[in-house]
N, C-alpha and C positions, 0 to 999 in steps of 0.2 A: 804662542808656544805651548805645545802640548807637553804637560809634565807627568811621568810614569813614576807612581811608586812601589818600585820593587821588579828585581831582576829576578823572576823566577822564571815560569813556561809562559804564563799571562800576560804579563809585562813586556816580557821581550816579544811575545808575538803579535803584542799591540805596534811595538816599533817595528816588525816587518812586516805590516799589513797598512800604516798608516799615511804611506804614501810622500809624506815628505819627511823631508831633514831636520824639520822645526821643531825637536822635543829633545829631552832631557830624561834620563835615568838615576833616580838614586837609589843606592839598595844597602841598607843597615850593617847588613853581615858583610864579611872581608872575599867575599867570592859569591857567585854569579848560581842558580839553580834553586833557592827557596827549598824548598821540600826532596826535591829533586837533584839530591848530591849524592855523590858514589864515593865511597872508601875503598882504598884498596891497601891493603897490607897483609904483608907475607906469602903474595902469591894468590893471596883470595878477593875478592870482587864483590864488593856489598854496596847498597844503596840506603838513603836512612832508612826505609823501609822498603815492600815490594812494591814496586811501578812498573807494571808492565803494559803497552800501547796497545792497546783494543782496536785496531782502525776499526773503522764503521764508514769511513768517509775517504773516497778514492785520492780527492783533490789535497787534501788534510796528509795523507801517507804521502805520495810523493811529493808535494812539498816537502816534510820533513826529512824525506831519505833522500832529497836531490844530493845534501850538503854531506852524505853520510857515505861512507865504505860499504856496499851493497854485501860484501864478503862479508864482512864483520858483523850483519845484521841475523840474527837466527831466528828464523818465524817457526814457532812452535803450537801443534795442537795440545792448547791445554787438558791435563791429567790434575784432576782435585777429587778427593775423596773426604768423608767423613769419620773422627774415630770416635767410635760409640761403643759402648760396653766391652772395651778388646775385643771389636769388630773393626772392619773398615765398610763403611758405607759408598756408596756410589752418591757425589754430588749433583742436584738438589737432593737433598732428603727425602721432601714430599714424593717425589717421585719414583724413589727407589726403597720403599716402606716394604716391597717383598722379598728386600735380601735381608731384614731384620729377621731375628727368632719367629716363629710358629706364633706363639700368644702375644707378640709385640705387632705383628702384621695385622692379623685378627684385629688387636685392639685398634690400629690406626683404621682397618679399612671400615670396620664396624661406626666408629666416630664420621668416619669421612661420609656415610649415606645416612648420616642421625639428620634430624630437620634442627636445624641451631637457628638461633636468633638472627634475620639478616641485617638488624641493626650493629655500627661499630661505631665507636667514635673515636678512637685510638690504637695504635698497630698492637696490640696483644690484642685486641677484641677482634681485631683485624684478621689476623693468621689464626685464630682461634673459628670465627665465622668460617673462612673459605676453607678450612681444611681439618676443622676439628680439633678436637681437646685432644687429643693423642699427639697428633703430627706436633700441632703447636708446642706440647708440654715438652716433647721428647726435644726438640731441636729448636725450632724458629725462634721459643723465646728463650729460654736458656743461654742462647750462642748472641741474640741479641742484645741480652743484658748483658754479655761477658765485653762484647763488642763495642757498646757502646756506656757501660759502666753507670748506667740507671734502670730505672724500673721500665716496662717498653710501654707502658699504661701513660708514659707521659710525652711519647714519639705520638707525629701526628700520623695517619692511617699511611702518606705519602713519603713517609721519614728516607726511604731510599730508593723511590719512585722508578725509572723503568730498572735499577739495577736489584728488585727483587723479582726473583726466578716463579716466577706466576706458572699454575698449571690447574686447567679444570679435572675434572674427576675422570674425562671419556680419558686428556691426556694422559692420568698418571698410570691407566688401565692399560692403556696401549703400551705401555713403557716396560709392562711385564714382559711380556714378550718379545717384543722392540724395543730395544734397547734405545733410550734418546734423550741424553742427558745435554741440549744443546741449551745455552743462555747467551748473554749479550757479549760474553769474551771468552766464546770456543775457543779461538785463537788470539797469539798474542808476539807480538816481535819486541829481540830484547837484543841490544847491543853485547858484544861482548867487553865493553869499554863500560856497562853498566849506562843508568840513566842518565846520566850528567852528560851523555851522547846527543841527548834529544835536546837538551838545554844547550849545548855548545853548536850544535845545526841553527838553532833561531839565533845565535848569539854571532857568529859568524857574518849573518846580513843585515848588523846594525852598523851604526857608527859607534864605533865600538869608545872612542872619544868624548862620545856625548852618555857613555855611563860611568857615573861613579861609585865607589864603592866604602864601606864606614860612614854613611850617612845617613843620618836615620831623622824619620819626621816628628817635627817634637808640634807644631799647631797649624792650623789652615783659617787663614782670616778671610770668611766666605765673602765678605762687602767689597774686600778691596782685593779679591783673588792673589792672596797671598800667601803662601807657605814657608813658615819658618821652620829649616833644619838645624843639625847637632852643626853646620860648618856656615850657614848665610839665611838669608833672604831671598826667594825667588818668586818672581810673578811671573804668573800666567794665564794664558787662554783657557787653556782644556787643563784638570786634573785625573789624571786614571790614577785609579788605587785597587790595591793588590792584595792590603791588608787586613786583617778578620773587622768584619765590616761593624762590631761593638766598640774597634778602636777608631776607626772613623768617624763613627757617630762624637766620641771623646775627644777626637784631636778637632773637629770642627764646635766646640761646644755644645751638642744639640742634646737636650734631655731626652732619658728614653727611659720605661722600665727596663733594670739588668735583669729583673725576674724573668722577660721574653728569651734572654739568650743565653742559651747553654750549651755548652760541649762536654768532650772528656779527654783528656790527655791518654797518649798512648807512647807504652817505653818500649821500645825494639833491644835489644840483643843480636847482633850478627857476630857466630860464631861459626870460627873453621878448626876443624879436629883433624885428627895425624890417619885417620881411613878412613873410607867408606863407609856409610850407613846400611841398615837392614834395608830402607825403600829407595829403591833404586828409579820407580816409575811415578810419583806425585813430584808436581812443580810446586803445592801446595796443599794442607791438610787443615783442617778447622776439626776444634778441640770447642764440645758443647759442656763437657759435665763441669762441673766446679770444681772437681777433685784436683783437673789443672790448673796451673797458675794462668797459662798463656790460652789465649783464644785460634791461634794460628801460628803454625808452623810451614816457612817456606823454604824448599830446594834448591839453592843454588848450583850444587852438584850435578842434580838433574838435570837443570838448564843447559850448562855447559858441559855436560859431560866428561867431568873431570872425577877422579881418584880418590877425591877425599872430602871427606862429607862439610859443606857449608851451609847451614840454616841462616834464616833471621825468624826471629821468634817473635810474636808481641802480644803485650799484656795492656788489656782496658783499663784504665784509671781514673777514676771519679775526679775531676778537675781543683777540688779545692782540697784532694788527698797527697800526702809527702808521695816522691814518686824518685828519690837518690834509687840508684842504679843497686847502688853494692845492697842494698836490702832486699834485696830482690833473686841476685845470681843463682846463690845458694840452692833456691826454692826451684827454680826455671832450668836450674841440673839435674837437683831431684827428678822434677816431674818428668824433664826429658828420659831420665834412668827409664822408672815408672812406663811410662808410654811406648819405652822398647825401640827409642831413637837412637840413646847412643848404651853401651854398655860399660866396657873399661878404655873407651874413647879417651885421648888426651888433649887438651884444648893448646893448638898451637899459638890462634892470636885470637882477638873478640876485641869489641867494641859495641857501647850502646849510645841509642841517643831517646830523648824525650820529645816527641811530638805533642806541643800545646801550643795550639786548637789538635785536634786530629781529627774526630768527626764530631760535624756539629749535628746538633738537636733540631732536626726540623719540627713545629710547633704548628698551630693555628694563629697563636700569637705572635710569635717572630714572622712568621710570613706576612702578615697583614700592617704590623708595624713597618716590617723592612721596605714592602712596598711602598708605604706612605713617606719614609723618608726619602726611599730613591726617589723617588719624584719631586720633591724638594731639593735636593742637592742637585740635580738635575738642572732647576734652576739656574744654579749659581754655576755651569757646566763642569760640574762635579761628576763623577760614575766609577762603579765599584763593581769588578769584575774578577774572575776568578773563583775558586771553591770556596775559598773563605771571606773573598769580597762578596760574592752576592750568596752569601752564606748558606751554602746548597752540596746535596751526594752529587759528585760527577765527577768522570774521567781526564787523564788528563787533554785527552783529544778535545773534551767541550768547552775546554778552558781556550784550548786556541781558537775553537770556531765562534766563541763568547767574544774573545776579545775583534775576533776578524767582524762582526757581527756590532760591536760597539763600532768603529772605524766607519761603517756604511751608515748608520744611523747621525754619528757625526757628521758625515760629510751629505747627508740629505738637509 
C-alpha cells in the first residue's frame, strides 16, 4: 500500500499518476489544496498567494484542463513591471536598464562592460559577476533579500535555478531596441474559480474514499514501515511525502544539521476595495527599495477584468521573526497609499495568511545533505516529493511531473 502524505497538487497527482487503487491519503488540514487554496469573499477571488500555471508541458496542460471548464480557463499574456524610484520599469530589470534615468543607464551599462571577477560562490557574487555592481545593487539583490528575508551571500549561486531571468550582454543590447522581455512564464492560465481549480481537476480522479482529512503525521518507524498518525497506525509499502522535507527528516528520527535548512515565512494580504486602481495593465509588480514593506504586489482585477481593485500583497519574513498579521496592516496601507496604489480607497473585505516554509534556502549544504538522505530513505521506500519535499524553487507544473516521475521510477 502506497501511503501519500498530504493532499495538496503533489500528493494528489501521485494518486493520479499511480496506477492503482492500493494507496491511502492523509492530509492535516480540514480541506484538500496545501498552499493551493482560494478564498472568496464578498465577491472577490483570492488565493493564499499568487499561483499561476506556467505550462511548459503539453501533456501536463491537458491533463489538467480535461477535468476543468475550458470557458472558465483565462490564458493570459503576462504584464509585470518593476517600481523603482516612482518609475515603473519594464521586467527583467537587467534588460530594461535604458528605461532608467540618463546617469542610472550609464552607470549600469558602464558596470556591465567592467572586467569583474569571474569567480562566485554565492548568488550576490553571482548577479554581481554577470551583470555588474549597478544592475546587481539597484535590483537583483535588494528585491532578493526582500524576497527571501536573508542576506543573498548565503543563497547558493543555483538558489532559483532555471526561474532566474538570465541575459548575456549582446541580449540586453538588443533589448534596447527590440523590445523582449520573454522568461519562463510569458504566459499564464488562471481559473476564474482561482487555484483550488487546479487542485480539485486532480482531486476529482482519485478515490476520493481513500483521503482523509484532520490527520496529521506525528512518527515513521522506518524498520517496521510504519507510520503513526493524530487518528491510527498504518503500515506500508511505499511512503510519499509531501512535507517540508526538515520535518521528515524529524518525524523519521534521522539526525541532521538544522544549520543546512532554511527558509523564510511569507504573510500575504488579499485585499479588495470599493474601485478601481490607477494600474489597470500589470498582473503583477515587484517592489525592490525597502522603503516598502511588501516585495510584490498582484492584480487580481487585472486578471479578471473586473471594476474594483483586488491585490494580494506579500511581505518576506525572517523565519524565526513574529509575523501576527495586525502588525503588519497598517504599514502595507501606508506603503500602498505611498506607491500610488490606492488613494482614498475603502477596503471592502481582506484576508491574510502566513506562509511557513515559503521559499526555502537553497544551499551547497542542504543540497548535499538532502541528497544523502534521499538516498537513504529510499531504502526503507521512503520519497519526498514536491517544493518542499525535495526542498527546491519550482512551479507548480514540476511538482506534478515530480510526482508522475516518482510513480515510473517506482514502478521500474
Amino acid at each position: 500500500m502506497d501511503l501519500i502524505i498530504g493532499a495538496g497538487i503533489s500528493g494528489l497527482s501521485y494518486a493520479n499518476f499511480c496506477g492503482h487503487d492500493d494507496y491511502l491519503i492523509i492530509e492535516k488540514d480540514s480541506s484538500i489544496g496545501g498552499y493551493c487554496k482560494t478564498i472568496k469573499k464578498a465577491g472577490f477571488t483570492w488565493d493564499y498567494s499568487g499561483h499561476f500555471f506556467h505550462f511548459r508541458n503539453q501533456e501536463i496542460k491537458d491533463y489538467i484542463l480535461a477535468e476543468m471548464d475550458r470557458d472558465d480557463i483565462l490564458e493570459i499574456t503576462k504584464m509585470t513591471q518593476i517600481r523603482y524610484k516612482n518609475r515603473y520599469i519594464d521586467f527583467p530589470f537587467q534588460k530594461n536598464i535604458h528605461q532608467l534615468s540618463k546617469k542610472e543607464f550609464i552607470e549600469c551599462l558602464y558596470d556591465l562592460f567592467s572586467e569583474r571577477n569571474p569567480d562566485f560562490s554565492n548568488f550576490k557574487e553571482m548577479v554581481t559577476a554577470k551583470f555588474g555592481k549597478s544592475i546587481a545593487e539597484k535590483f537583483l539583490i535588494p528585491y532578493n533579500e526582500k524576497l527571501y528575508a536573508t542576506d543573498t551571500n548565503l543563497l547558493d549561486v543555483n538558489a532559483m535555478g532555471r526561474f532566474f531571468p538570465y541575459a548575456d550582454k549582446e541580449e540586453i543590447i538588443k533589448n534596447f531596441r527590440k523590445p523582449d522581455s520573454d522568461s519562463y512564464n510569458s504566459f499564464f492560465a488562471y481559473p476564474r474559480g482561482g487555484a483550488i481549480e487546479y487542485v480539485n481537476s486532480l482531486y476529482k480522479r482519485i478515490i476520493q474514499e481513500k483521503l482523509t482529512l484532520n490527520e496529521g503525521l506525528l512518527h515513521i518507524d522506518l524498520k517496521n514501515k510504519v507510520a503513526k498518525t493524530s487518528k491510527r497506525e498504518i503500515k506500508f509499502d511505499h511512503l510519499i511525502s509531501t512535507v517540508p522535507f526538515p520535518i521528515l527528516l524529524d518525524l523519521c528520527d534521522i539526525s541532521y544539521n538544522k544549520d543546512f535548512y532554511s527558509w523564510n515565512k511569507v504573510l500575504v494580504f488579499n485585499i479588495g476595495f470599493n474601485k478601481k486602481g490607477k494600474d489597470t495593465v500589470n498582473h503583477w509588480v515587484y517592489f525592490p527599495e525597502k522603503k516598502y514593506s511588501f516585495y510584490r504586489v498582484g492584480y487580481y482585477d487585472n486578471i479578471f477584468n473586473t471594476d474594483k481593485l483586488s491585490i494580494y500583497v506579500e511581505l518576506g519574513i525572517n523565519k524565526d521573526q513574529h509575523a501576527d498579521p495586525k502588525d503588519y496592516f497598517e504599514r502595507v496601507l501606508y506603503d500602498l497609499k505611498i506607491a500610488g496604489i490606492i488613494d482614498d480607497h475603502k477596503i471592502v473585505a481582506y484576508s491574510s495568511v502566513i506562509m511557513d516554509p515559503a521559499y526555502v534556502h537553497i544551499k551547497l549544504e542542504s543540497e548535499k545533505d538532502k541528497s544523502e538522505k534521499m538516498a537513504d530513505l529510499a531504502k526503507h521506500d521512503i520519497y519526498s516529493i514536491g517544493r518542499y519535499g525535495e526542498w527546491i524553487y519550482c512551479s507548480i507544473e514540476d511538482n506534478i511531473i515530480s510526482a508522475k516521475t516518482l510513480v515510473s521510477k517506482i514502478l521500474q
